[in-house]
N, C-alpha and C positions, 0 to 999 in steps of 0.2 A: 700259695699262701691263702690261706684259708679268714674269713675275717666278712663280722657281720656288724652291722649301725642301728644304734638304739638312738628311738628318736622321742617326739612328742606329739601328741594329735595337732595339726594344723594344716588346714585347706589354702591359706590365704599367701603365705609366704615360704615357707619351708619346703613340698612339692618344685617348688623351682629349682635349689639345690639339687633333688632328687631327680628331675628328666634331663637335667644338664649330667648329673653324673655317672647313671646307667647309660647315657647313648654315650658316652666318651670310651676309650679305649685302657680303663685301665687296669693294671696286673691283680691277678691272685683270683679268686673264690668268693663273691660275696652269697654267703650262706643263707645270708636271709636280713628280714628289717626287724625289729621291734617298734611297736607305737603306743608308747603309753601317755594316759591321761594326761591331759593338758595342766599343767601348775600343781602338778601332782595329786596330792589326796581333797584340793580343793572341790568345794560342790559347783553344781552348774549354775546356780543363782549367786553363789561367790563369783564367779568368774563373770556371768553377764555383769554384775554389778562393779566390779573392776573396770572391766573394758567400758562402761559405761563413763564414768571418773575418768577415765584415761581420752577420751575420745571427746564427749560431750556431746549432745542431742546428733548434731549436724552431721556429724561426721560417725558418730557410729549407727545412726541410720542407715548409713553409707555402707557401712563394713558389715552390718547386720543384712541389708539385702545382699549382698556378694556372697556371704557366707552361707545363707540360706539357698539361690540358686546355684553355690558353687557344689554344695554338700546335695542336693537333687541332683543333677547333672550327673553326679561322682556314685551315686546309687543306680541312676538308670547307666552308667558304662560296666557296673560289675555285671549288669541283667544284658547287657549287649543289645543297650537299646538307645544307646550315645555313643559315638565315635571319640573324641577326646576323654583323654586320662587325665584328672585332675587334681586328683588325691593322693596321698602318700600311699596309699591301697592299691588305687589304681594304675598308678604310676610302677609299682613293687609287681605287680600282675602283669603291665604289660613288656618289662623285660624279661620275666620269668624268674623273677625273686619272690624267694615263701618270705608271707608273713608270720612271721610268728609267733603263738597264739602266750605268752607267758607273761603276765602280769607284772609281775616283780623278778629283775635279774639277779636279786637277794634269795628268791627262792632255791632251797633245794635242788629241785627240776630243772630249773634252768641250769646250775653250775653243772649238774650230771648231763646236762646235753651239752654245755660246752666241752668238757671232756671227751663224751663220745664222738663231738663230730670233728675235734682235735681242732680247735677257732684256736687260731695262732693271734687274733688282734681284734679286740672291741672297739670300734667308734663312737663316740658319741657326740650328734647334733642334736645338742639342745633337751637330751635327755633328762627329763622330770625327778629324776631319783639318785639318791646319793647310794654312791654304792659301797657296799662294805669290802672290809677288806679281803676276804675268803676268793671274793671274784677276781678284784683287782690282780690279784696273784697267780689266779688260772694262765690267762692266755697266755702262750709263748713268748712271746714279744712282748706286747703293751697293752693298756686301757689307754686313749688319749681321747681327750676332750677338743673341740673345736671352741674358741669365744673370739667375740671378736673384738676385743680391747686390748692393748700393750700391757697387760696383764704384770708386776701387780697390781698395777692404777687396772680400775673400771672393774673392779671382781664384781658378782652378785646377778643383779637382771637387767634385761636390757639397755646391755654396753651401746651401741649406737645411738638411741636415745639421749644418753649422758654425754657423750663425748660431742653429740652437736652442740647441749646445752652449754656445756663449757665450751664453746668455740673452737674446740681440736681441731688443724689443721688434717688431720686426718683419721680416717678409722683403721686400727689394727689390729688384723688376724694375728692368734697365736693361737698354733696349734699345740701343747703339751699333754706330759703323760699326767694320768690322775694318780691321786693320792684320796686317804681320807678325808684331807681338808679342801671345801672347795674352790676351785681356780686356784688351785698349785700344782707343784709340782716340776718337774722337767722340763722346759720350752726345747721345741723339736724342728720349728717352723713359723717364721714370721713373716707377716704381707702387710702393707702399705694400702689404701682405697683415699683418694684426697676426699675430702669433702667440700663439694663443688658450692656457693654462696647459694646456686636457684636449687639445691635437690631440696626434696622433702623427705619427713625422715623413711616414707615408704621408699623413694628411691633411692636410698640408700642400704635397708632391707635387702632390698632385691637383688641389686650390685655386689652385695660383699656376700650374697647366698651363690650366686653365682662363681664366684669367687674363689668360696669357701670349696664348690665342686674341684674346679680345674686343683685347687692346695692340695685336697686328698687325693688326687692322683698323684700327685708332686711326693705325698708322704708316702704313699703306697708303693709308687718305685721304689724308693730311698729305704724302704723296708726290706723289700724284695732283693735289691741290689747290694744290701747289709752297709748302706751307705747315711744314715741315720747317726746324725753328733745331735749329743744332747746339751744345752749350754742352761748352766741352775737359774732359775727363777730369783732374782734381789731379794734380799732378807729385808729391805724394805717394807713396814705395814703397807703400804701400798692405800687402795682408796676400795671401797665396800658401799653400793648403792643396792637400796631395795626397789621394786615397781614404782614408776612415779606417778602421784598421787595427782589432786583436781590441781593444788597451787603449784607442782612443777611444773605440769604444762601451761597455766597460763604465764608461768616466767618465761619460759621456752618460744610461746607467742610473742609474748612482748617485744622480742627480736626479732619480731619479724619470721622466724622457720614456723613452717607447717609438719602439721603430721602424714597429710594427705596430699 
C-alpha cells in the first residue's frame, strides 16, 4: 500500500511524530513527505507576530532560541556535519523518505504524480491547506486527516490548547477521512491522552504527537488488513476555535496551566 503525509514546516514539535513513526514497524510504502508553509499563505512577520501574542516576551524568547539553534543544527545534518536529525527534512532523509518538492497538493503536478505513483492513501498531519476535491477523490482508499479533539467539538487550530482551557479531562485523537469541509468527515479511529493537572500544554504536544505515531500504524494496518469501519461524524454544529489570542492565554494562566 502505497501512501505519503503532508505536513507543515515545524522543527519544534511535529519531527517527534516523525522519528517515532519511521523507526516503527509499519505496513505499506511511504512514498514520500510534503512540508508545506507553516499557517499557510501567512508571511513570516505574521507568524513571528502571532507567536509573539501567543507566548509573550518570556517564553517566546524561549521558543525563538530553540527554534533558531534547532533550524542550525537541522542545516548543518543535511551538510553531514551534525549527527542528529531534527527536522522533518532530516528526520524524511535519514529513513530514506523523498521529500517532496510540490507546493500545493491542488496543483496539477502533484495530482498527475499521485496517479503515476498509484498513492492508494494521503495523510495528513497538520497539513496547511485545504484541499480540493479533484485530490480527495484520487487515492484508492482515502485522504484522512489526524486532529486531536473529539471532533465535532474542538474543529479549527490548536485543539490541545482549548480543551485544556476548558478543563477536558482529556485530549482526543480522531483520526477521520477528509471532506471539503474542515474537520469532517468520517471518524476512522479514536484515542484517549488524559490530561494530567502538572502537564503543560508543551507536554501535552508532545505526548499525543507521540501518540498520534503509534495511531497511524493502528490505521495503516486496519487499511492494509481491509479492516477499517467508518462510524459518521454527529451532525451536531459541534464547537469551531480560531488561534488563541493575547487574552486566551492570559485566561488559560489564570488557572494556573502553563504553556511551557
Amino acid at each position: 500500500m502505497n501512501f505519503i503525509i503532508i505536513t507543515q514546516k515545524d522543527i519544534l514539535y511535529t519531527p517527534i511524530f516523525f522519528e517515532k513513526f519511521f523507526k516503527s514497524k509499519y505496513p505499506g510504502t511511504c512514498k514520500g513527505t510534503i512540508i508545506q508553509k507553516a499557517f499557510g499563505d501567512q508571511s513570516y512577520i505574521d507568524l513571528i507576530k502571532r507567536m509573539y501574542n501567543f507566548y509573550g516576551f518570556k517564553d517566546f524568547l524561549k521558543q525563538g532560541i530553540k527554534y533558531i539553534r534547532k533550524t542550525f543544527l537541522a542545516a548543518l545534518y543535511e551538510k553531514e556535519l551534525y549527527k542528529k536529525a531534527l527536522s522533518i527534512e532530516n528526520i524524511s532523509h535519514k529513513f530514506g523518505i523523498p521529500v517532496l518538492p510540490f507546493d500545493s497538493v491542488n496543483s496539477k503536478e502533484f495530482k498527475n504524480w499521485v496517479k503515476e505513483q498509484e498513492i492508494e492513501l494521503i495523510v495528513s498531519i497538520a497539513a496547511s491547506e485545504i484541499f480540493d476535491e479533484e485530490i480527495l477523490a484520487l487515492p484508492e482508499k482515502e485522504c484522512i486527516n489526524f486532529h486531536n479533539a473529539p471532533l465535532p467539538d474542538y474543529r479549527g487550530m490548536l485543539p490541545n490548547f482549548w480543551q485544556m482551557h476548558y478543563d477536558e479531562p482529556y485530549s482526543v485523537l480522531t483520526v477521520h477521512t477528509m471532506t471539503k469541509s474542515v474537520d469532517k468527515g468520517k471518524i476512522i479511529y479514536q484515542q484517549k491522552t488524559k490530561i494530567k493537572a502538572e502537564y503543560s500544554l508543551e507536554d501535552l504536544i508532545l505526548l499525543t504527537k507521540k501518540k498520534s505515531a503509534n495511531a497511524l500504524v493502528e490505521v495503516l494496518r486496519q487499511f492494509k488488513q481491509g479492516e477499517v469501519t467508518y462510524k459518521p461524524m454527529s451532525n451536531v454544529k459541534g464547537t469551531y476555535f480560531t488561534f488563541p489570542d493575547r487574552d486566551d492565554v492570559k485566561k488559560f494562566k489564570s488557572k494556573g496551566k502553563q504553556l511551557l
